[in-house]
N, C-alpha and C positions, 0 to 999 in steps of 0.2 A: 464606442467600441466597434470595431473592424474584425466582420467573420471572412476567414480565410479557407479559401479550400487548395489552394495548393503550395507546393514548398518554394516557388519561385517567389511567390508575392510573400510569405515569410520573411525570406530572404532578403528581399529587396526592403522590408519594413525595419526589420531588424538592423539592416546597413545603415538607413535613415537616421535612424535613435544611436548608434555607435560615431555617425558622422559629429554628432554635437556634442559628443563624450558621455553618454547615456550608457549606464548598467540596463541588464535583461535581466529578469527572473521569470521561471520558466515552472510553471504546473503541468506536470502530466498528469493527466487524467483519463476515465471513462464514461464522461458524464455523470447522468442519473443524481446531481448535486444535491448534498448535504451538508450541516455545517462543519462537517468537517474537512469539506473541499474545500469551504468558503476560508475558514481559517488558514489554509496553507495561500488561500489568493488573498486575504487580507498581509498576512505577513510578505507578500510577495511584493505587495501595493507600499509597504511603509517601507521597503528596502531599495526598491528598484525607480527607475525611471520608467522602462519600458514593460510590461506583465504580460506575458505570453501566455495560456492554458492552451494546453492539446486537451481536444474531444476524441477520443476513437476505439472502441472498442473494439480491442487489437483481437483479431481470429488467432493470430498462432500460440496466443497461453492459452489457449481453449482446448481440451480433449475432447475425442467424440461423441462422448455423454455427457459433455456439458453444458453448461447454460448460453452458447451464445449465439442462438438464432434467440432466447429468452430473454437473454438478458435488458433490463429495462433503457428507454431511451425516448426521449424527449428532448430536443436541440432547442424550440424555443423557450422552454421554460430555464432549463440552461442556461442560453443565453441571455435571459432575463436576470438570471440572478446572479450572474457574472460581472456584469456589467452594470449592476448595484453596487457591488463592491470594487470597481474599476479598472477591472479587465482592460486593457488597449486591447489587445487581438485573441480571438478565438477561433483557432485554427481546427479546423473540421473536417481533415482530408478523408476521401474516401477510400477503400481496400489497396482499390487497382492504383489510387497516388503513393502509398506506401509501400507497396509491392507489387512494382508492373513486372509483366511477364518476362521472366526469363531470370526473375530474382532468387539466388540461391546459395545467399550466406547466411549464417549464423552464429551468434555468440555464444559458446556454451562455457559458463563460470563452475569448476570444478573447488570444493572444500569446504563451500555454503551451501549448497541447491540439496547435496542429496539426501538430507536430513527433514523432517517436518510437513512443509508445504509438498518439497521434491518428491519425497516419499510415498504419499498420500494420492499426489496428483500426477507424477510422473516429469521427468526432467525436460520434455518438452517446456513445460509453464514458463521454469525460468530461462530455459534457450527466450523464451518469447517476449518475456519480459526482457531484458539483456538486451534482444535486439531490435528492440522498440525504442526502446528507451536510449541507447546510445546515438539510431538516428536522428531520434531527437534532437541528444546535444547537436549533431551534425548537421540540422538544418537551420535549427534554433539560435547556439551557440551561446549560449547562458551564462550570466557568472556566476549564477545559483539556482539550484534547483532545490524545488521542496517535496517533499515527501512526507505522510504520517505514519508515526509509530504503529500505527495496526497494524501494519505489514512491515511488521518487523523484518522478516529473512529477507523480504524484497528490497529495502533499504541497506542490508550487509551487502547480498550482490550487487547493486548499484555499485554501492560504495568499491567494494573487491574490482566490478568491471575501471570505473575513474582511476584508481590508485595502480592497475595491472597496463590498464592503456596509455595513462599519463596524460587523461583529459582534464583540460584548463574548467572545471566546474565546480563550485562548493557545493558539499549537498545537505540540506538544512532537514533534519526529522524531526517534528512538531509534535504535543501529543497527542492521546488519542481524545477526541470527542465522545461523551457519551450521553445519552438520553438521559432524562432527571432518574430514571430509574438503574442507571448503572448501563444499560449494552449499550455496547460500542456502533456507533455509528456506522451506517453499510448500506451499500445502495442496494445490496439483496435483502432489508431488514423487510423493504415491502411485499416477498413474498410470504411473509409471515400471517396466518391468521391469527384471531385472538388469542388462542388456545397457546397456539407456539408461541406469539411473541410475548405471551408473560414466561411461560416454561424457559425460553431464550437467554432472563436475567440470570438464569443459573451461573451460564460462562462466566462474568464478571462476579458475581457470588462468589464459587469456585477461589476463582484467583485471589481474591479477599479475605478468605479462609485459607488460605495457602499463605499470603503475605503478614494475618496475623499468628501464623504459627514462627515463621521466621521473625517477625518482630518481638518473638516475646524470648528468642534468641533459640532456635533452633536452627540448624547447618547440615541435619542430616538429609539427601534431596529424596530421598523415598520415602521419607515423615511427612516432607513438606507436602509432597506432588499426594499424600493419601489423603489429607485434609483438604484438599481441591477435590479429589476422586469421588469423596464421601457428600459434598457437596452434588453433584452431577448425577453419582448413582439415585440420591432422593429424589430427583428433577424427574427421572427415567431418563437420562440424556447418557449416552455412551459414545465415548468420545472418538474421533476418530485418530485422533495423536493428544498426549496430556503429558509434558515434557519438562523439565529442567535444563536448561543446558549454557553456557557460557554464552555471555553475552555480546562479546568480543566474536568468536568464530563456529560458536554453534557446536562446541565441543562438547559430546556431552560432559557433565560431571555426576558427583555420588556427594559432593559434600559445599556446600559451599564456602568462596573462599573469591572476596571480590563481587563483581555486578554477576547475575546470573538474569539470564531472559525464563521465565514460565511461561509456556505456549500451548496453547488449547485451541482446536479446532473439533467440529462436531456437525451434523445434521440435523437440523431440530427444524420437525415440519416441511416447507419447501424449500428450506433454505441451509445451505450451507455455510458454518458460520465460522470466523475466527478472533479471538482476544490475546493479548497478553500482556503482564504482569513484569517489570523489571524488578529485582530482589536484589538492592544493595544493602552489602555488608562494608560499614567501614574498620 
């Protein structure tokens, strides 16, 4: 495995593997690796010739009370476990390669972002995701990108930005990863002490109680999303968004009717957390 730190040698790697009729697949990432990275670079490994993962933990989804002078980071351990699983390239650029001076575009995706995540954290995030991640494709140039379901809204916008741009990329959403105990995997699960991360299984608790009320065929979405509520209020966890909404464009609804996403996000301890639940009705 080959660490990359700038977008020329990218470039020049990626032409290599295209010169001999090689597909790309393309992991963006923020480090901090867990198995649920590894599954989106394992599935990248069994599709692709060539496996790209971006490391970088991108400053412009970050607001300024939040976690990203924190946030966690470890490049050789990373790299270790990347390259376990058969990484060709782990590209590693730093701030000023992704944004030299004088940089001052942005993608801003309007009819997905300002709901949930957007709402909560401010429409910066997914300007910042959007325009990360399209550089990506731009330096990349991928037939496929993966993504996992935990970040759900973040995989609509993707998808909204591909389909609105008419970029040549499939984008593949895998599901979530979770601990034997139910949470979902997260590279902020480690700022969890003991205390929080048992209180933490609430989230996916929650959405389990929520999914067996709808399984046992209810449709109304403020019965469903109470038996998630009731869930959470026992944990003492109060949520910071606890949602129903179309799973298709994040519209809310009142009834279900088709796939609906249940999205939960919350603070519990030092960590900021998020899950959720798709609720199909056939």
């Amino acid at each position: 495995m080959r660490i990359l730190r700038t977008i020329a040698e990218v470039r020049a790697a990626v032409r290599d593997a295209r010169a001999s009729g090689g597909t790309v697949g393309l992991v963006p990432t923020m480090g901090a690796f867990h198995d649920g990275h590894l599954s989106l670079m394992r599935a990248a490994r069994a599709d692709n010739d060539l496996v790209v993962v971006s490391l970088f933990v991108n400053p412009t989804q970050f607001g300024p009370t939040e976690d990203l002078d924190a946030y966690p980071r470890d490049e050789a351990r990373d790299a270790a476990l990347a390259e376990q699983v058969g990484v060709d390239i782990l590209f590693a650029p730093t701030p000023a390669e992704m944004y030299p001076d004088g940089f001052a575009t942005s993608i801003h995706v309007t009819g997905v972002t300002e709901v949930l995540d957007g709402a909560a954290r401010g429409a910066f995030h997914f300007d910042g995701v959007a325009t990360v991640v399209t550089k990506l494709f731009g330096i990349v140039a991928p037939d496929v990108a993966y993504f996992g379901q935990k970040d759900a809204q973040q995989v609509l916008v993707i998808r909204r930005v591909v389909r609105d741009l008419n970029l040549d990329v499939r984008i593949e959403a895998l599901p979530i990863v979770r601990e034997a105990d139910g949470l979902a995997m997260s590279s902020r699960n480690v700022y969890l002490d003991a205390d929080a991360r048992q209180r933490a299984t609430a989230l996916n608790r929650a959405l389990d109680a929520a999914a067996a009320v709808h399984a046992e065929g209810e449709r109304e979405a403020a019965t469903i999303v109470a038996a998630a509520q009731r869930v959470l209020t026992d944990a003492g966890i109060r949520p910071e968004y606890l949602e129903l909404r179309s799973n298709d464009d994040l519209r809310p609804i009142t009834r279900i009717d088709g796939d609906a996403l249940l999205a939960v996000a919350a603070r519990v301890g030092g960590a900021r957390l998020i899950d959720n639940h798709v609720l199909t009705t056939s």
